[in-house]
C-alpha positions as CSV (number, residue, x, y, z in Angstrom):
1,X,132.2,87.2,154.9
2,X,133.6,86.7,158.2
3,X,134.3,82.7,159.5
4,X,131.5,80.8,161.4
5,X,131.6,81.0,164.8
6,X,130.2,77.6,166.3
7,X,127.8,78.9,169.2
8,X,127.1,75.2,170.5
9,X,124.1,76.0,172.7
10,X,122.2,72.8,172.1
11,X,121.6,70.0,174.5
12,X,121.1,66.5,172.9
13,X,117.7,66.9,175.1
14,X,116.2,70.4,173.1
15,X,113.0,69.8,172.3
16,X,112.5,70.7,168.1
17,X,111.0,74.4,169.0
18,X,114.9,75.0,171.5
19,X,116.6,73.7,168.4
20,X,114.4,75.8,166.3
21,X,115.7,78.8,168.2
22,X,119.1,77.5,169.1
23,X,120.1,77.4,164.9
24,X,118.0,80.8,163.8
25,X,120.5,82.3,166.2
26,X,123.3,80.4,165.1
27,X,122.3,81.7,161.9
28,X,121.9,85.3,162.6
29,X,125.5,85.2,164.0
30,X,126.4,83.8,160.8
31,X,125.0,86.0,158.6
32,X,123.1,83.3,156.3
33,X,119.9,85.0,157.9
34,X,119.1,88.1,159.0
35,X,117.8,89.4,161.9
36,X,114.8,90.7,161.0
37,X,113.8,87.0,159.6
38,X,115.6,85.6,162.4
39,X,113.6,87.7,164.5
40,X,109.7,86.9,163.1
41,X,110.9,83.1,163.2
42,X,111.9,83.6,167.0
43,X,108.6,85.4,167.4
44,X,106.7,82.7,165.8
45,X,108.3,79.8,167.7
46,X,107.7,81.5,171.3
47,X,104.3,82.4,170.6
48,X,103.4,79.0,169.4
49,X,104.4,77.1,171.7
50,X,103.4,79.5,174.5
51,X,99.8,78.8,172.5
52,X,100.2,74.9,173.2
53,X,101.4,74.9,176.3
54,X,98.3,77.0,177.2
55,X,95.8,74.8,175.6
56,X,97.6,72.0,177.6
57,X,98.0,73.2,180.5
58,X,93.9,74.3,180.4
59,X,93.1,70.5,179.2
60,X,94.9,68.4,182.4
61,X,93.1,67.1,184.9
62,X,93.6,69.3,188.4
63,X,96.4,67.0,189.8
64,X,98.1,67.8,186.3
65,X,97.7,71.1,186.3
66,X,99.0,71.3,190.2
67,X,102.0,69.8,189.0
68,X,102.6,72.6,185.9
69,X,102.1,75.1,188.2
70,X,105.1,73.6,190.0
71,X,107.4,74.5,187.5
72,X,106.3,72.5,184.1
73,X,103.8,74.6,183.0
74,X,106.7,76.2,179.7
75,X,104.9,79.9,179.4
76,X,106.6,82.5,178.2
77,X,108.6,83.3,180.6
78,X,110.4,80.3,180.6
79,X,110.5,81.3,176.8
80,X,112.4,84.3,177.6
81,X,114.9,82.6,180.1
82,X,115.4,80.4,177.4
83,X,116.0,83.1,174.8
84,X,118.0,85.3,177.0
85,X,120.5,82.9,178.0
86,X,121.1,81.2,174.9
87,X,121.8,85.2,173.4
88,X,124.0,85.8,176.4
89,X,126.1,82.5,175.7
90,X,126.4,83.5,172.1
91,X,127.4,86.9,173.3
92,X,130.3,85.7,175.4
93,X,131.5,83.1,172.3
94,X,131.4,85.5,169.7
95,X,135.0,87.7,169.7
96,X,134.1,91.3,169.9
97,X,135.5,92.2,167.0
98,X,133.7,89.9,165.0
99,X,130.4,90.8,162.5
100,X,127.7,88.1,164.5
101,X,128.3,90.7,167.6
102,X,126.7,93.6,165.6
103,X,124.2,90.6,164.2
104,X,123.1,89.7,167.6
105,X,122.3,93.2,168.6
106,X,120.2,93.9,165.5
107,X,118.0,90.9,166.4
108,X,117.7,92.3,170.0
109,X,116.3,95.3,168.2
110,X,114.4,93.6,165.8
111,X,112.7,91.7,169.0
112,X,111.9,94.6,170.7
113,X,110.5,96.3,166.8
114,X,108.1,93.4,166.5
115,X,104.1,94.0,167.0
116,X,103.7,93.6,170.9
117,X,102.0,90.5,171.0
118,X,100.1,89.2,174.3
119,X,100.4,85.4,175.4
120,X,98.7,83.4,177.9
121,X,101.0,83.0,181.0
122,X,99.4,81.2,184.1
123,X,100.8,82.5,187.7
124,X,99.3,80.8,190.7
125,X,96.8,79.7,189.3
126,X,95.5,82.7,187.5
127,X,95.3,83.3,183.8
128,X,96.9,87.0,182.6
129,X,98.5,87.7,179.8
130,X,102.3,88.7,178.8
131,X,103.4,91.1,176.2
132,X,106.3,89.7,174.3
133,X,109.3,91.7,173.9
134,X,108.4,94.7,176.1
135,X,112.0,95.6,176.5
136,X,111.6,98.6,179.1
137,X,112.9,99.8,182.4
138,X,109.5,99.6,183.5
139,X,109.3,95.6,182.5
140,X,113.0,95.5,183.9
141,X,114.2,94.5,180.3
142,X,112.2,91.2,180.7
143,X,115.1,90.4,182.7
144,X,117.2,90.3,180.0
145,X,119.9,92.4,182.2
């Protein structure tokens, strides 16, 4: 087994779903989970709490509800910004030669295997819905490049 590789991407600030995340990934790199685990609990986590932050955001008061449309509103894709850059930090910590590399990329597959699953997102205003990891040219990658 290769050594641990400390990816220290948490904030004392994360909120329990970030931290949720923040260790599956640690734990990917690891190897004490793998990425098809790693990637369902990932899945779970986003779609949860893209869930709740619906059903909040649609229970506020109008004022409330201008203000999340100002840039508090977490839909998912804050979720994905979230995701992406914690990966691309681990990415640049992890030595190339090392086994988590080859771990990370199997959860980016594993992602992108999963059921497509739609979420709520609000965008001006307006309710559509988002398909989690659509990993296409055509969705630009989610902009995960």
């Amino acid at each position: 087994m290769t050594p641990s590789i400390p990816l220290h991407l948490s904030d004392e600030d994360d909120s329990d779903s970030n931290k949720r995340i923040i260790d599956m990934l640690q734990s990917v790199v690891d190897g004490t989970e793998n990425p098809i685990s790693g990637a369902r609990i990932i899945h779970d986590v986003v779609v949860n709490e893209c869930r709740q932050a619906y059903i909040s955001y649609t229970s506020t008061s109008s004022l409330e509800a201008g203000q999340m449309e100002g840039g508090v509103y977490s839909g998912p894709d804050g979720w994905m910004k979230f995701l992406w850059n914690c990966i691309g930090k681990a990415a640049i910590r992890i030595p190339a030669s090392h086994e988590g590399q080859d771990r990370l990329v199997s959860l980016l597959r594993e992602l992108h295997q999963l059921p497509k699953t739609s979420v709520p997102r609000v965008l001006s205003g307006e309710v559509t819905e988002k398909v989690l990891w659509d990993l296409t040219k055509e969705t630009g990658y989610e902009n995960l490049v």
